[in-house]
C-alpha positions, 0 to 999 in steps of 0.5 A, a space after each residue: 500500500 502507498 502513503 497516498 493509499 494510506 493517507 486516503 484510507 485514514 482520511 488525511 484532513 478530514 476533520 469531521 465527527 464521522 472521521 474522527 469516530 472512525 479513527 477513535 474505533 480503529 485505534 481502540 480495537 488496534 489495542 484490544 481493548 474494549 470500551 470499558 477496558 478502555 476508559 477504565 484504563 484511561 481514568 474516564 467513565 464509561 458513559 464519557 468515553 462511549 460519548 466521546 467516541 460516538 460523537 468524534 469528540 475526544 478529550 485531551 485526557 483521552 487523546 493523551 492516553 492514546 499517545 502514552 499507551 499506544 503511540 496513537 499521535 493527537 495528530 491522528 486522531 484529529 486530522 488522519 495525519 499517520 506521519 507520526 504513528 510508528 509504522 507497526 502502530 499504523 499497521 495495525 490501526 490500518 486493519 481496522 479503518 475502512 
């Protein structure tokens, strides 16, 4: 797969709610984690992280959890930019995107 390839697939600049809710899922389930696993993890209620992820709307604790546990850049999440997600990171997120 090319980087245009790649950069199409995590839809590079697309910073609407529906990108960013696809991006918060492909990151979730490239961690294994489900969602109360996770917002357990991440010191955040269940209700708030669901909220969150249903509505493309992610706070900076859960952002900041996702770089410190899973290199999942902010950079990402937000605008579909991979530059910055090492490469097995982005493989993995990339087996979950759409």
């Amino acid at each position: 797969m090319d980087y245009l390839e790649i950069e199409k697939r995590c839809r590079r600049g697309d910073t609407s709610p529906e990108a960013i809710h696809k991006r918060l899922i492909a990151a979730r389930m490239m961690s294994s984690f489900s969602q109360k696993e996770l917002a357990a993890s991440a010191g955040i209620k269940y209700t708030t992280f669901r909220s969150q992820e249903q509505a493309g709307a992610p706070s900076v604790q859960l952002m900041t959890y996702f770089l410190s546990a899973f290199q999942v850049d902010f950079n990402f999440i937000l605008g579909g930019d991979p530059a910055r997600l090492p490469s097995d990171v982005l493989q993995e997120i990339l087996k979950h995107l759409d």
